[in-house]
Each structure stands twice: as structure tokens, then as C-alpha cells.
C-alpha positions in Angstrom: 13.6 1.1 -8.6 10.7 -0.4 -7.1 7.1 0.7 -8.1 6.9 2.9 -4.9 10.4 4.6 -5.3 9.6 5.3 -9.0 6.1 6.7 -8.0 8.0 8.6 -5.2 10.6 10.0 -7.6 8.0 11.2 -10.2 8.2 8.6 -12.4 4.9 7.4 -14.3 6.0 2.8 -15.2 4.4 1.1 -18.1 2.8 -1.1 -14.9 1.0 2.4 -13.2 -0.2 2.2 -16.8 -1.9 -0.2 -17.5 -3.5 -0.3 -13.7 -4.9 3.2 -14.7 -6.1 1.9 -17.9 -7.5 -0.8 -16.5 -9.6 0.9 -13.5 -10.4 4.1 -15.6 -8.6 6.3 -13.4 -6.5 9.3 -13.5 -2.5 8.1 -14.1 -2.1 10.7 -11.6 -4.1 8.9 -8.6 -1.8 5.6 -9.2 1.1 7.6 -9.1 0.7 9.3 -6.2 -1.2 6.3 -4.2 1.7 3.7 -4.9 4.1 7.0 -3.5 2.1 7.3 -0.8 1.8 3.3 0.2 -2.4 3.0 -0.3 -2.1 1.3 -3.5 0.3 -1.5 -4.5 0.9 -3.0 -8.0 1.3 -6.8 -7.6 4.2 -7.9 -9.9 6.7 -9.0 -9.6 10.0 -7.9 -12.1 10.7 -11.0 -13.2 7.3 -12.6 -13.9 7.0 -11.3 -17.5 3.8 -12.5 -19.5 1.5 -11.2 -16.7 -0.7 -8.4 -16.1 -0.4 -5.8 -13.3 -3.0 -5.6 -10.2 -3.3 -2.6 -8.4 -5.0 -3.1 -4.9 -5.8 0.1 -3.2 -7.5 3.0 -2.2 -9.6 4.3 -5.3 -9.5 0.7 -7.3 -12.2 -1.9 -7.8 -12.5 -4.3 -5.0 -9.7 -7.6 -6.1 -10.4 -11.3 -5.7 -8.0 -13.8 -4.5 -8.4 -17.0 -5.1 -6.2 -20.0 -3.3 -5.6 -23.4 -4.8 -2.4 -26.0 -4.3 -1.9 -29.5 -3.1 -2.3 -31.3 0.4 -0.5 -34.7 1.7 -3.8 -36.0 0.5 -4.1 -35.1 -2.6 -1.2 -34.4 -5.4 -1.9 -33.7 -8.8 -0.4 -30.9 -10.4 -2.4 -31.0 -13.7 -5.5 -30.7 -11.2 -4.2 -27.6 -9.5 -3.4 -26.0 -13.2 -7.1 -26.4 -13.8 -8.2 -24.7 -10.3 -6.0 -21.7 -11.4 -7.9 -21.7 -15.2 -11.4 -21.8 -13.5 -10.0 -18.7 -11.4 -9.1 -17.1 -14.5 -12.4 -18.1 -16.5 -14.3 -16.7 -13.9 -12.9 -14.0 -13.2 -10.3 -14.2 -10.2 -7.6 -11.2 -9.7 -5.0 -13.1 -8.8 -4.2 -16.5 -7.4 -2.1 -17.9 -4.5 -0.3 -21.0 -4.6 -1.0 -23.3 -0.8 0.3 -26.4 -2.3 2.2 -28.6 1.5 2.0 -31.8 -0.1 4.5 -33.5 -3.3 7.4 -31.4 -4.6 6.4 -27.9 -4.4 8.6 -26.2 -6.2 8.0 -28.2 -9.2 4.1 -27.9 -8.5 4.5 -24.0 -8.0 6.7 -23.6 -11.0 4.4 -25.6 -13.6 1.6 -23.2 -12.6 3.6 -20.0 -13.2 4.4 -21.6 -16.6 0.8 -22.8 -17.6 -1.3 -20.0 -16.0 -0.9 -16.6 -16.9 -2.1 -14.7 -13.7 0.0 -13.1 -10.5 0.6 -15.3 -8.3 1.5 -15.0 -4.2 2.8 -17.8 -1.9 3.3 -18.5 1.6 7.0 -19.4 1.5 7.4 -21.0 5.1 5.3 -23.6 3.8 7.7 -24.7 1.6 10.6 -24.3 4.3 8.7 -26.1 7.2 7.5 -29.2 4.9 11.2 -29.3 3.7 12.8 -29.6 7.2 10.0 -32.1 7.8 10.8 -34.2 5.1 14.8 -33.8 5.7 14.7 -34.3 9.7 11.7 -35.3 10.9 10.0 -32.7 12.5 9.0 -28.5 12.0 11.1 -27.3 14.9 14.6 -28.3 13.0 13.5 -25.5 10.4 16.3 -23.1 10.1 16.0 -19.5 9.6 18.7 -19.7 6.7 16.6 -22.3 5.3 13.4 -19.8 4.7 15.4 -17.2 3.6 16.8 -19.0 0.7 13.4 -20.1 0.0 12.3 -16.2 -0.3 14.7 -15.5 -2.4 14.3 -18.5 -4.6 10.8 -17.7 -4.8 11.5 -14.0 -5.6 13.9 -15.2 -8.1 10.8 -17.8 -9.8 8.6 -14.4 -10.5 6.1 -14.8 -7.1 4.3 -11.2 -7.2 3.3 -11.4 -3.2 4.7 -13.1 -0.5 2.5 -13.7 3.1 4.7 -13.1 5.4 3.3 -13.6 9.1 6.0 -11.0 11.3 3.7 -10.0 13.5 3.6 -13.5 15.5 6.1 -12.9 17.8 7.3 -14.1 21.6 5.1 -11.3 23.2 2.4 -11.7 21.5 2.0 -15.6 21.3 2.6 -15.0 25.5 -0.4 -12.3 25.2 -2.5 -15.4 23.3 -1.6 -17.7 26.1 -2.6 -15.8 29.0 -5.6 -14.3 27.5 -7.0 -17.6 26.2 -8.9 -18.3 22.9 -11.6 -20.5 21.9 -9.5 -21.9 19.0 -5.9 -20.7 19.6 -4.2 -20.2 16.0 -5.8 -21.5 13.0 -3.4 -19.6 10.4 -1.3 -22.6 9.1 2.0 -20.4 8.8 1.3 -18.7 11.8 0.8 -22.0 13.1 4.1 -22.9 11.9 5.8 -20.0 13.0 5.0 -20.7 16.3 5.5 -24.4 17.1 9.2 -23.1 15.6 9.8 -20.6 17.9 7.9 -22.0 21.2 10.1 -25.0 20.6 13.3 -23.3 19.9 12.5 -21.1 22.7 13.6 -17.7 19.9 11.8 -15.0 18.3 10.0 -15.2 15.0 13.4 -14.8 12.4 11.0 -12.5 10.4 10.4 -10.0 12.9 13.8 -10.2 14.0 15.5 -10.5 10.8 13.0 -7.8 8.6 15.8 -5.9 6.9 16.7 -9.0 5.2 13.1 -9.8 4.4 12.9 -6.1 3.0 16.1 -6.6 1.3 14.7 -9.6 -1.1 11.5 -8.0 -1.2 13.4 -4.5 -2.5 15.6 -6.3 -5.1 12.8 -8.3 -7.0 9.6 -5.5 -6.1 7.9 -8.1 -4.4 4.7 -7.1 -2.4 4.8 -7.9 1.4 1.1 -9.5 2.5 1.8 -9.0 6.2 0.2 -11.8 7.3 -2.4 -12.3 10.2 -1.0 -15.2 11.7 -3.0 -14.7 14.7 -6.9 -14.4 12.9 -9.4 -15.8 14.8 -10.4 -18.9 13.4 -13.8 -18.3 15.8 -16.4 -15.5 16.4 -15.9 -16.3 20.2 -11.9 -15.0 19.2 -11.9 -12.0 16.8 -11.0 -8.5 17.7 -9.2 -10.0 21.0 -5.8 -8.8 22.1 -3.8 -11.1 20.4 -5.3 -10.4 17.0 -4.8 -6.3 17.6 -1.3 -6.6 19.2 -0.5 -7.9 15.4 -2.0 -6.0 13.9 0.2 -2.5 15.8 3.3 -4.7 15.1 2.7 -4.7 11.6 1.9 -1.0 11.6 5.1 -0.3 12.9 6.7 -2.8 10.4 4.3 -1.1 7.3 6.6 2.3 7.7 9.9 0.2 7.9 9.3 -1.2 4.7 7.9 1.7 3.2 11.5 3.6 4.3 12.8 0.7 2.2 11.0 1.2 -0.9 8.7 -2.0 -0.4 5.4 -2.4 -0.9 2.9 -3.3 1.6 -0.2 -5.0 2.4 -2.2 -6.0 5.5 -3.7 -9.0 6.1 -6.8 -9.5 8.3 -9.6 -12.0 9.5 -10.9 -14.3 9.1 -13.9 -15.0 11.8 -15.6 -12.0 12.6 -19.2 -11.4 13.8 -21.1 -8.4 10.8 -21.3 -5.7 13.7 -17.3 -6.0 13.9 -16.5 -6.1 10.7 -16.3 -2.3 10.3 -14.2 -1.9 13.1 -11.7 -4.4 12.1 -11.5 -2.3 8.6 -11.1 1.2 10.2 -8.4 -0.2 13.1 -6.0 -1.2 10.1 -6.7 1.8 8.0 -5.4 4.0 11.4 -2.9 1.6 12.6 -1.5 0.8 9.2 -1.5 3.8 8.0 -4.1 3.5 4.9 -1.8 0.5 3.4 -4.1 -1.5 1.6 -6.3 -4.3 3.4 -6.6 -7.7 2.5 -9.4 -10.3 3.8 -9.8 -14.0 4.1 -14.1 -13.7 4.2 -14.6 -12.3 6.9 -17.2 -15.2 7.9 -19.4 -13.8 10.2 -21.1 -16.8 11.4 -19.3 -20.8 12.5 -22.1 -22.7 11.3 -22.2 -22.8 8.1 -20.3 -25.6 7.1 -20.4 -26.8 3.4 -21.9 -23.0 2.2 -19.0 -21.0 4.0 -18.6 -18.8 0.5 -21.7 -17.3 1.6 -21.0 -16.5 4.8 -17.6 -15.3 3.3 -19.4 -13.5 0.9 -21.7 -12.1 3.1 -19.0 -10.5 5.2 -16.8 -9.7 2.3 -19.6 -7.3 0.8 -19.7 -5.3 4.2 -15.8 -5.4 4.6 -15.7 -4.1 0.9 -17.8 -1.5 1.9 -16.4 -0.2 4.6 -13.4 0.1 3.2 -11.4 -3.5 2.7 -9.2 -3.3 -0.7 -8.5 -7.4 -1.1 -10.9 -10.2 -0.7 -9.4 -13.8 -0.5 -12.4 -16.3 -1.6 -13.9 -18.8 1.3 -15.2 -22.0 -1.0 -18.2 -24.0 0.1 -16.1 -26.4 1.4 -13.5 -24.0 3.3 -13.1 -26.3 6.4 -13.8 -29.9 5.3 -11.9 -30.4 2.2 -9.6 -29.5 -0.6 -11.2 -27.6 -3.3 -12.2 -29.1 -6.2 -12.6 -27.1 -9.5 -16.9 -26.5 -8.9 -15.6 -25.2 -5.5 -12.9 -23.1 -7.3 -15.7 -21.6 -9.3 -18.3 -21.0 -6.8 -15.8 -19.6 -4.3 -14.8 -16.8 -7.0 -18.2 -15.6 -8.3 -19.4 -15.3 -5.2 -16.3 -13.6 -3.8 -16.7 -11.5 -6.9 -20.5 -10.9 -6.2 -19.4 -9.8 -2.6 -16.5 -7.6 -3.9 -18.8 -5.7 -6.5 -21.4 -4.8 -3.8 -18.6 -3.1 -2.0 -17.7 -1.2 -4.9 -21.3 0.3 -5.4 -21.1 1.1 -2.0 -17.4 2.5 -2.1 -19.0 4.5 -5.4 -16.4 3.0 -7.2 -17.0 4.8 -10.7 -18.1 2.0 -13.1 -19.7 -0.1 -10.5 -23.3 1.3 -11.0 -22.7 1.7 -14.6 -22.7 -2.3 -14.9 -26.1 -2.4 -12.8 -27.8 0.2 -15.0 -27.1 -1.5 -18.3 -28.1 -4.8 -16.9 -31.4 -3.1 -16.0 -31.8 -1.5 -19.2 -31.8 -5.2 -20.4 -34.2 -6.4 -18.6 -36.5 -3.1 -19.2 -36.3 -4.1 -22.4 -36.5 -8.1 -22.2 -33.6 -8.1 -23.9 -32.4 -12.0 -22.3 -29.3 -11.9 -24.3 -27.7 -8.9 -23.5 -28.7 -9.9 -19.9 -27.1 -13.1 -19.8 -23.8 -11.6 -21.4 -23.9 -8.6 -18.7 -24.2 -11.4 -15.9 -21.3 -11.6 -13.0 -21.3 -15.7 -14.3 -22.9 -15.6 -18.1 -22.4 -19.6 -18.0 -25.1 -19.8 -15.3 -27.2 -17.5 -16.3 -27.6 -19.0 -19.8 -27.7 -22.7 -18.1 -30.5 -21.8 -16.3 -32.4 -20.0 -18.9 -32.2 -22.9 -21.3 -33.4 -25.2 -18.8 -36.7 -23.4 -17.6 -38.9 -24.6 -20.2 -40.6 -21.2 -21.6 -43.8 -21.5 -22.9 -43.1 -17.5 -24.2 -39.7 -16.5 -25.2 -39.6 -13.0 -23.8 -40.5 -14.0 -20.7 -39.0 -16.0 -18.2 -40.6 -19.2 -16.2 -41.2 -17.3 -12.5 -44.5 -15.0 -13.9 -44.7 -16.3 -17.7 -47.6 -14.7 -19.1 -47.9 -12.2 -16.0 -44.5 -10.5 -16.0 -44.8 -7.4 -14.8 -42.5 -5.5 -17.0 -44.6 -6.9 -20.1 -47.7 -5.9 -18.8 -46.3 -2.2 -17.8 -45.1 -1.6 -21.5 -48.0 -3.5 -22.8 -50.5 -1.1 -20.8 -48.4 2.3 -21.4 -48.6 1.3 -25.5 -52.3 0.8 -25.2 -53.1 4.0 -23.2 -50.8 6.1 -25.6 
């Protein structure tokens, strides 16, 4: 049984378990959320040595974090320390975008060395494969990335991306409409050279069932994938990026009817006053499965601080609603990340995805701001620094502001005003 036909037939896994334990909710709300389709456990049945996720309605916010090779730069050992910074600082889960060196090998030494769930974006694999073999994308076979899904499903991948919604109508739809920046999803990009220049439809639209089938026998969560985000603010919410999104609706109830657990990807570029609409169209069109986000960035300028404007729009998407955040780095379209991007990208992801939760009213959210500002009440500058989203940073810069009092800081020194307060209230008592 998959989690969802367990939770469907009654049945209460060690996974539902230890998600409940871990989000301090009623066993009874995981049960009947993973039944119903709005909260999925991320694990796969043969990754053993790893703990659970559950993204969902009800759960804290989760925080993505990608790392993997490019033609330009292959070293394994690096990308096993971008996935131990993610851990360190506190990333939910990590996926694996490694296109350059021998994947499989890269992908399976970071299973092995990193204990964490891990997702992938198997045509990736298949596409730089046939590339390598024949010369060029379009001589990708569909038997080709099938066998990579199951191999993958065999290795322990918790979640696959999976971008079915890019199909012939819809890339004609794109065409006629126009876009500023066409398709910036690399599989979706892939997807669609393949099929333009093979003149067929997208083999996982038309072939689902099988997709479901690999998905079914391992309990592999299905990321739907937005292969069609707009990559500009000029772009999002446009016809092509909606038509998707209703394809993968309609796909979201297949795959439930098979057992398989489901999750929605979703932009990527959007504007703040759009953001909430983006959340409440997948909500209705998907059918409450839960939502997962690349940012949103809400403005293209930003290059080199792009986790902020990630962040910025990931704390409204978290707020309105969004279950998943996938972490922008500073660096998001210039380069690689390196492992200072890594950690930057995930505390402020993290930053973003906890401001959603106080919003949501998530039920330990507020509990963490009040005993941080108990600490501070008190000028207690340990138990602040410990209770800080990055403790590392906080101490770093404590240490380096040169006190001249210790239970102060260096911003108002002898005038803090918390000092003064307590200081007058003792006198006048």
C-alpha cells in the first residue's frame, strides 16, 4: 500500500507517525489529510535511513533546497557539501539538478552520504544521456525516460518532477499568445524541443498510467511540474501557465484514483499583487493537493540578491496558502551555487516560510517568537542567539560588535531602551 491507500483504508504507518510527532498534530489530521490528497509524506519505500516530510494542509511551511552539477562544474564531493549545509541549516528536503558528469553516480553518492529526502527531475538524466549517446535532445526515447523512472524509484528518490502538463495544445496556446521569455523551466524546456521536433505529444501526458504505475509500486510522490512558469513578470498568470495548471488538475484525480501521491508545482515570476491568486487558482483547480513554489520572485531586477526577492514572495505565498517553498540563492540566474549561496538561499527561504506560518496560525509558530522575546525582555543574549532562525550568525555578529557593556548590544549601548524601562520601573517600585 501506498501512504494514501493506507490512510484511505484506516490504517495509521509508522511514517503518519512520526510526521504527527514531528508537527505536534493530531495523528488523526495526517491520516485523514494523506486520505484525502492535501498532505503528502515524502518517502520513498526504499530510501531507509531517512526521515519522513509531510507537506500539506495543517503542517509547517517546508524548504526545498536544489543543489547538483553543470557541464561547468563537476565535483561530487562539492555537491555532498551543498546538501550538508542544507541540512546544517535547516533545509526540509533537497533535490538533486546535477546535467553535467555521470549522474547517476553523482546522484547515488549523495543518497549515500546525506541523510535527507531527496527529489529529482529524471528527464534530465534521460535527455543528457541521448545527448551524450547521439548527439542531440530530440533522439530521446520515451522508453529511455521510463527506465530512468523506474531506476530512480528503484535508488530510493522520495519525489520526482514530473512536467505532464506541457503538452501539444498548450505549447500551440504559448506560441500564439506570445511571451516575453517563452519557457525558462529546463525540463519543460526539454520536453518541448522533444516533442516540437518529433512532431508527438509529451510521453508523460500520454503515457500517465505508466508514470502512475512506477510511482504506485515504490510510493513515490509526483511534483507535477510547471514546465510552463513564467520566467518574467511581463509572463505570469498568462494562458499558457493556467492551461497547465487545469491539465494537471485533471491529472491530480487520476493519480489519486491510483493511489499516488500528488503535488503541484507553481511559479516562479510573479508580481506580490498576484501572488495570492496564483495560490487560490491551484487550491480550486487542484483540488487542495498541496502547493509547491520556486520563490515566487516578484520583481526581475534583482540580480545577485534574488533570495530576497524569493523570500519576499515566498512569505506572501506561505501566507496565502502555499505548502512547499523551493529556495531562490543570491546568485539564482548567474551562477552555480556555491556552499555560502546554499546557506543563504535556505535561511532566508526558511525566514520566508516561518512568516507564513504565523500568518497561516500554524500552532508553534508564535510560540518561537514569544520565547525569543522573552529573551530579549530579559537581555538574556544567549538564549537569544540559540533561539535564532541562523544561531551561527547571530553569535558571529555579537562577538564582532565590540561592547563596551555586556548586556547590551552595540546599536544604543548605554541607552537601550529595554535597560532603561526595567531600570526606571525598579527605581519607581
Amino acid at each position: 500500500m501506498t501512504q494514501m491507500e493506507a490512510a484511505r483504508a484506516g490504517r495509521i504507518t509508522d511514517e503518519m507517525k512520526v510526521v504527527a510527532e514531528l508537527e505536534h498534530v493530531d495523528i488523526h489530521h495526517i491520516q485523514s489529510a494523506v486520505a484525502a490528497g492535501e498532505v503528502v509524506i515524502l518517502k520513498n519505500r526504499n530510501h531507509t535511513d531517512v526521515r519522513p516530510v509531510g507537506v500539506g494542509k495543517g503542517l509547517r511551511t517546508k524548504v526545498n533546497a536544489n543543489i547538483g552539477t553543470s557541464t561547468d562544474c563537476i565535483d561530487v564531493e562539492i555537491e555532498v557539501e551543498k546538501a550538508r549545509m542544507a541540512v546544517k541549516v535547516g533545509s526540509d528536503t533537497i533535490m538533486d539538478l546535477s546535467t553535467g558528469g555521470d549522474i547517476e553516480a553523482i546522484r547515488k553518492t549523495i543518497m549515500k552520504k546525506v541523510p535527507i529526502i531527496v527529489g529529482t527531475v529524471p528527464i534530465y538524466q534521460t535527455a543528457i544521456e541521448a545527448i551524450d549517446r547521439k548527439g542531440a535532445l530530440i533522439h530521446m526515447m520515451p522508453e529511455g525516460l521510463f527506465s530512468t523512472l523506474e531506476k530512480q524509484a528503484e535508488e530510493g528518490v522520495d519525489f520526482f518532477t514530473v512536467h505532464c502538463g506541457v503538452t501539444r495544445s498548450s505549447i500551440e496556446r504559448l506560441q500564439k499568445q506570445g511571451r516575453i521569455m517563452d519557457i525558462v523551466s529546463r525540463g519543460g524546456s526539454f520536453i518541448t524541443t522533444w516533442m516540437i521536433a518529433n512532431e508527438q505529444e509529451n510521453p508523460l501526458y500520454e503515457h500517465f498510467d505508466r508514470l502512475l504505475e512506477i510511482a504506485h509500486a515504490h510510493d513515490v510522490t509526483l511534483s507535477l511540474g510547471d514546465g510552463l512558469r513564467p520566467g518574467s513578470l511581463m509572463d505570469a498568470t498568462d494562458r499558457a501557465q493556467v492551461e497547465e495548471l487545469i491539465i494537471l488538475g485533471e491529472l491530480t484525480k487520476r493519480a489519486w484514483e491510483h493511489g499516488v501521491q500528488v503535488m503541484i508545482e507553481g511559479p516562479g515570476h510573479v508580481p506580490l499583487d498576484q501572488i495570492q491568486t496564483n495560490i487560490q487558482m491551484e487550491k480550486r483547480l487542484c483540488c487542495n493537493a498541496p502547493f509547491y513554489v520556486l520563490g515566487p520572485v516578484v520583481t526581475d531586477v534583482a540580480a545577485g540578491y534574488d533570495h530576497i526577492t524569493a523570500a519576499i514572495g515566498g512569505a506572501v505565498a506561505a501566507a496565502a496558502g502555499a505548502d512547499f517553498l523551493c529556495y531562490v540563492t543570491p546568485g539564482e540566474h548567474l551562477k552555480l551555487p556555491d556552499l555560502e549561496d546554499v546557506r543563504q538561499g535556505v535561511i532566508a527561504t526558511r525566514i520566508a516560510a516561518h512568516a507564513g506560518d504565523i500568518a497561516k496560525g500554524y500552532p508553534s509558530a508564535r510560540d518561537w517568537d514569544m520565547e525569543i522575546s522573552r529573551a530579549r525582555k530579559n537581555l538574556d543574549w544567549d538564549n537569544q542567539i540559540k533561539l535564532a532562525i541562523d544561531p551561527e550568525r547571530a553569535r558571529e555578529l555579537r562577538n564582532n560588535s565590540h561592547l563596551k557593556e555586556n548586556d547590551v548590544c552595540s546599536m544604543c549601548g548605554e541607552y537601550c531602551a529595554i535597560k532603561l524601562v526595567q531600570e526606571s520601573i525598579r527605581v519607581k517600585k
